[in-house]
C-alpha positions in Angstrom: 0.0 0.0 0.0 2.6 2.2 0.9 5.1 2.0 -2.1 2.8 4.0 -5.0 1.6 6.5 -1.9 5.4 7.1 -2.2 6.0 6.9 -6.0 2.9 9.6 -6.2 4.6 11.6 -3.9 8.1 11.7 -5.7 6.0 11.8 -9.3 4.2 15.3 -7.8 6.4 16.5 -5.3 7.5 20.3 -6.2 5.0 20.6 -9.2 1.7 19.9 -6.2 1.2 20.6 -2.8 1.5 17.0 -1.5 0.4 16.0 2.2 0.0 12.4 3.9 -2.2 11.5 6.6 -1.5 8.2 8.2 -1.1 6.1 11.5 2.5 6.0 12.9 2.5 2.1 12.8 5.9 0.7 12.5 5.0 0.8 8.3 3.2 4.4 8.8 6.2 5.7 10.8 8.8 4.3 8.1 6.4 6.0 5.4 6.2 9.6 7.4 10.1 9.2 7.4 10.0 8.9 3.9 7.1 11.5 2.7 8.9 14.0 4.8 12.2 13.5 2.9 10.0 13.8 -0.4 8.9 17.4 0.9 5.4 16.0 1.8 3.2 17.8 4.6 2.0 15.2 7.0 -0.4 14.3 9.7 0.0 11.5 11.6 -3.3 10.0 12.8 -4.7 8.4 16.0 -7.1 5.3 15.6 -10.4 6.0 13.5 -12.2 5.2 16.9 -10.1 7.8 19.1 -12.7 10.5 19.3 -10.2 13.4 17.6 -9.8 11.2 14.7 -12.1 13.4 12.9 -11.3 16.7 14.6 -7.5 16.1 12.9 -8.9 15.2 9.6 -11.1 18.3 9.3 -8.8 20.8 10.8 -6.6 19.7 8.7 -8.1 19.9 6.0 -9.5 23.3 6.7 -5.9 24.5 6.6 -4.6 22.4 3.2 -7.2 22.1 1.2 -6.9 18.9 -1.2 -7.6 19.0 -5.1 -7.6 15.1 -4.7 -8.4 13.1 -1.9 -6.8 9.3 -1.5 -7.7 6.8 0.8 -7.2 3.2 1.3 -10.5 1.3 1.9 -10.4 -2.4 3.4 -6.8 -2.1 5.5 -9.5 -1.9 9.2 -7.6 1.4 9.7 -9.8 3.6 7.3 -12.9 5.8 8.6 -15.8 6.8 6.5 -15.2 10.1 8.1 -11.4 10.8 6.0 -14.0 11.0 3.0 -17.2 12.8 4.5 -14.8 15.3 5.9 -13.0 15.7 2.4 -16.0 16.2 0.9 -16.8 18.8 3.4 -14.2 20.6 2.8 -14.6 20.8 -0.8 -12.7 18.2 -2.4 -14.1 17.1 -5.3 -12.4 14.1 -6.1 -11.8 11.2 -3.8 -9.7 8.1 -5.0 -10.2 5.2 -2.6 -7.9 2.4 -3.5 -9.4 -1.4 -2.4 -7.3 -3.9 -0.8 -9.8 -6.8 0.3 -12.1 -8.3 -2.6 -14.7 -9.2 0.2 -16.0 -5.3 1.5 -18.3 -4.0 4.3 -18.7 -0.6 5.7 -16.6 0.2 8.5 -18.5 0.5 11.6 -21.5 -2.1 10.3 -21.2 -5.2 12.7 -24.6 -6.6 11.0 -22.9 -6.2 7.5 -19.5 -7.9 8.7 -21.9 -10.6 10.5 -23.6 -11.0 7.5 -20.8 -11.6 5.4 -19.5 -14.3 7.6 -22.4 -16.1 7.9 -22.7 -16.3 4.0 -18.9 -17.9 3.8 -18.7 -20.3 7.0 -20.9 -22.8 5.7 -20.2 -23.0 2.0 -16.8 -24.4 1.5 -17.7 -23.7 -2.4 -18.4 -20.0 -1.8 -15.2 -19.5 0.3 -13.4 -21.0 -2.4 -15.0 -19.2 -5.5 -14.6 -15.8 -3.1 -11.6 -16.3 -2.4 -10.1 -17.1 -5.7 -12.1 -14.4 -7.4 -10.4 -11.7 -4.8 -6.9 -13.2 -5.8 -7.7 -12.6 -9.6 -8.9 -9.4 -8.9 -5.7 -8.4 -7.0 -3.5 -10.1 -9.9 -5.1 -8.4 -12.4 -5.7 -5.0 -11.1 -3.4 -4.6 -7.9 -0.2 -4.4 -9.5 2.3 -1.7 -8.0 2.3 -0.4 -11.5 -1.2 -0.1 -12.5 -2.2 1.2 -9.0 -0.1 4.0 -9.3 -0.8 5.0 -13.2 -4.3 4.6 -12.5 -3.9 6.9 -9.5 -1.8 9.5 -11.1 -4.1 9.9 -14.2 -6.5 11.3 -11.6 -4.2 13.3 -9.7 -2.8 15.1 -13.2 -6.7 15.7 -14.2 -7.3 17.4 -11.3 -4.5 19.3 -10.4 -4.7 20.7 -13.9 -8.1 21.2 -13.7 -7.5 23.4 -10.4 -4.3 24.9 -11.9 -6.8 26.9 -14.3 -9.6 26.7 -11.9 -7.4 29.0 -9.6 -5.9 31.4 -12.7 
């Protein structure tokens, strides 16, 4: 997950205004170290269930405004609230990148129950599941692709608010 956060960052660094916002995990702190060297802004966050989680988000926010607005959906460290407050603050685009092939909302015991229940008890299912979530990842997860994919957004819309702001 990290890596193409990193390769975006060298790709736009000194042509964008580029800020991270991530928990200083062992990986987090490494990639904190590393954005910092890359000239990157950062933030490093608390749990999404520490009640300032989304105090930090928004303030932040309010004082860097993002063109472009990336999160990671499916690592169990996400928060709907990174994109509600994005949004919020006027961002209009939000690229969420998927890791897990099998997704429920954050915060939605029922859905995650639900999910669960559906797999347990159909060895079939798990396997058809689970092999469909590896060909999805070999086919669309690559380092590579991830980060082109991401970076054609990020060009659009940092052009697009290049002549938005004159």
């Amino acid at each position: 997950m990290r890596v193409h956060v990193l390769d975006l960052i060298t790709e736009y660094s000194g042509a964008a205004d580029v800020s991270v916002m991530v928990r200083p995990t062992d990986g987090g702190r490494r990639m904190l170290h590393r954005a910092a060297e890359l000239g990157a802004r950062m933030l490093r966050l608390p749990s999404p269930r520490d009640p300032r989680f989304a105090e930090l988000i928004g303030g932040f926010l309010a004082g860097h405004p993002a063109d472009v607005f990336h999160c990671h959906v499916g690592t169990r460290s996400e928060d709907r609230d990174g994109v509600r407050l994005a949004r919020l603050a006027g961002c209009r685009v939000v690229v969420q990148t998927r890791h897990l092939p099998y997704l429920v909302q954050p915060a939605d015991p029922a859905a995650l129950r639900a999910a669960i229940a559906a797999l347990f008890p159909d060895p079939r299912l798990r396997h058809s599941r689970g092999a469909a979530g590896r060909r999805r990842y070999l086919a669309e997860s690559t380092r590579e692709r991830t980060a082109a994919r991401t970076a054609d957004v990020y060009e659009r819309e940092l052009l697009a608010a290049v002549v938005r702001r004159g």
